[in-house]
C-alpha positions as CSV (number, residue, x, y, z in Angstrom):
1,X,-33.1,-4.2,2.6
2,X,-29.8,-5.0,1.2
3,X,-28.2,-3.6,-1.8
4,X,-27.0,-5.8,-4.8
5,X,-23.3,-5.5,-5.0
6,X,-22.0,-2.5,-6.4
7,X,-25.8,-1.2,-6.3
8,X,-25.5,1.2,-3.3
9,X,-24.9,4.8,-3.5
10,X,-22.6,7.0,-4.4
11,X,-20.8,4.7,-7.2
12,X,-20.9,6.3,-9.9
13,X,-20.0,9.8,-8.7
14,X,-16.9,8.2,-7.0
15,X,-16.2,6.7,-10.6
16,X,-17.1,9.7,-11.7
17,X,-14.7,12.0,-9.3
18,X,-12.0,8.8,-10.0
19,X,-12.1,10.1,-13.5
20,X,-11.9,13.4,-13.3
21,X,-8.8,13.1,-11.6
22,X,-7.2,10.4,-13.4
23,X,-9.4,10.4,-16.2
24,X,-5.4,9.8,-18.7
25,X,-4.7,6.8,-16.7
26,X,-7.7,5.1,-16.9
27,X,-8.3,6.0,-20.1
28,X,-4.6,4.0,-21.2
29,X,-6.1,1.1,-19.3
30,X,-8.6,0.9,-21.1
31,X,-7.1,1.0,-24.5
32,X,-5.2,-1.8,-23.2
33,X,-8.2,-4.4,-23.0
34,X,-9.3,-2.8,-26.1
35,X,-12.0,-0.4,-25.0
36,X,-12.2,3.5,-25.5
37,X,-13.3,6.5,-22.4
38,X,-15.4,7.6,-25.0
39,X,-17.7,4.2,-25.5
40,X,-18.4,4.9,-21.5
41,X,-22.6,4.6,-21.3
42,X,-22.9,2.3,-24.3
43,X,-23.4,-1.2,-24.6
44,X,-19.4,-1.4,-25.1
45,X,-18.5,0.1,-21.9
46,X,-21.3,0.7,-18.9
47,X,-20.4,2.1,-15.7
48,X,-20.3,-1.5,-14.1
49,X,-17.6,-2.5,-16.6
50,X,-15.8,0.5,-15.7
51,X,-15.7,-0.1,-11.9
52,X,-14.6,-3.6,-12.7
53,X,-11.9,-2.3,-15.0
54,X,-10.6,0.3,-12.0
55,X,-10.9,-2.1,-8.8
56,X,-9.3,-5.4,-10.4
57,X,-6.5,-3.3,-12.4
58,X,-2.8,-5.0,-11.9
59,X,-0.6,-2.9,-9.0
60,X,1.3,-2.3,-12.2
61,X,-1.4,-0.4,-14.3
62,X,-1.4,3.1,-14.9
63,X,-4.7,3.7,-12.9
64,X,-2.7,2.5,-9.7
65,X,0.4,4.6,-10.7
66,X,-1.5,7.7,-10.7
67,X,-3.8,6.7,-7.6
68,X,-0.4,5.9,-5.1
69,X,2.4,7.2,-7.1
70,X,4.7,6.2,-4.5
71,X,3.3,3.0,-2.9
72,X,3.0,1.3,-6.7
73,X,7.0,0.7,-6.4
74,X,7.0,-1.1,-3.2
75,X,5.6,-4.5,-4.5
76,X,6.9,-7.7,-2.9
77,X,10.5,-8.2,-4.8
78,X,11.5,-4.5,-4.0
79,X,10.4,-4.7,-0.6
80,X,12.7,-8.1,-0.4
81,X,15.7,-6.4,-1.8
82,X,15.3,-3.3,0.8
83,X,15.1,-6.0,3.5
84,X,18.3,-7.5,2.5
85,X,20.0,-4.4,2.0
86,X,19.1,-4.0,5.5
87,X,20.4,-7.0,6.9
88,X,23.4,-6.7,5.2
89,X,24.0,-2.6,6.2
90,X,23.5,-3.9,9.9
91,X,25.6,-6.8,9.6
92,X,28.4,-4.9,8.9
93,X,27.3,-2.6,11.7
94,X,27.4,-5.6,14.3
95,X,31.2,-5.8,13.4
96,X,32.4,-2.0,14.7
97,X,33.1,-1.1,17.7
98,X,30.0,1.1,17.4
99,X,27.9,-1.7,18.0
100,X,29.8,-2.6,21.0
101,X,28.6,0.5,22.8
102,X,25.0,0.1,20.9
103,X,25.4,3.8,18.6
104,X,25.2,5.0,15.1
105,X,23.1,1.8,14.4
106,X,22.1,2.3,10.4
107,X,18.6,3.4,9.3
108,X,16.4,1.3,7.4
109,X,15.9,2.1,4.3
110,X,12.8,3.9,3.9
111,X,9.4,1.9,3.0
112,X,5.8,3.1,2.9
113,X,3.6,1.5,5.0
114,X,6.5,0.4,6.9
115,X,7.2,2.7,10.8
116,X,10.4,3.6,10.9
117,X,12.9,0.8,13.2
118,X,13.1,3.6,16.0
119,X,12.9,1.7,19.6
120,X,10.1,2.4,21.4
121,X,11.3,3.6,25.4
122,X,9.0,3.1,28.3
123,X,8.7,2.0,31.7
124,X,8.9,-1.5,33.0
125,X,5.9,-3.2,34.2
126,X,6.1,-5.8,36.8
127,X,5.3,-9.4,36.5
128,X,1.8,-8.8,38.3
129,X,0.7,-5.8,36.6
130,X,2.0,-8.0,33.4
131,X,-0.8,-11.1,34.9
132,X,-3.3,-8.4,35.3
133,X,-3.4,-6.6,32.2
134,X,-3.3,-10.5,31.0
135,X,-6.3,-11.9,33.1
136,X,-3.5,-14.8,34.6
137,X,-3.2,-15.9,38.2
């Protein structure tokens, strides 16, 4: 038998454990849509509106700052600007005579999420091994 949504186990003791740890956080949150930690179990605040409060919260709130304190930077303009710092650090590279001879190419600039731009080094496969692993004739 399926559970209604947000019906199934363990919800409430991973809100629960959600605000022991961050209990601050989510507490600001929810002062700013005009609700208190402390009306929690009432008609004001159940635990379903407190799940809905923590899962929809902006990348921005203070829930998500203290959940992924590093991630929460790296939204979409940041992660432009790092790519175009990029492009523009190895544009100037492609101009040296160390790009001639393929060395000292610049790092990206760290992301997470995001490997690293290291080259991956392997062996060579052959056109038929390439159709096999394929399934072409």
């Amino acid at each position: 038998m399926a559970c209604a949504f947000g019906s199934g186990p363990g919800g409430i003791l991973s809100l629960a454990a959600l605000l022991e740890e961050h209990s601050e956080a989510i507490e600001y949150d929810l002062i700013g849509v005009g609700l208190r930690l402390r009306q929690l179990g009432t008609e004001q605040l159940n635990w379903r509106d407190l799940k809905v409060v923590v899962t929809c919260s902006t990348l921005d709130s203070a829930t998500n700052r203290a959940r992924y304190p590093d991630e929460h930077r790296w939204q979409l303009s940041p992660m432009l600007l790092a790519d175009m710092a990029d492009s523009l650090r190895w544009l100037m590279w492609a101009k040296t005579s160390d790009a001639r001879y393929g060395r000292n190419r610049p790092d990206p600039i760290p992301r997470p999420g995001v490997n690293g731009g290291a080259e991956r080094i392997g062996t060579v496969a052959s056109t038929a091994e390439m159709n096999d692993f394929l399934g072409w004739e």
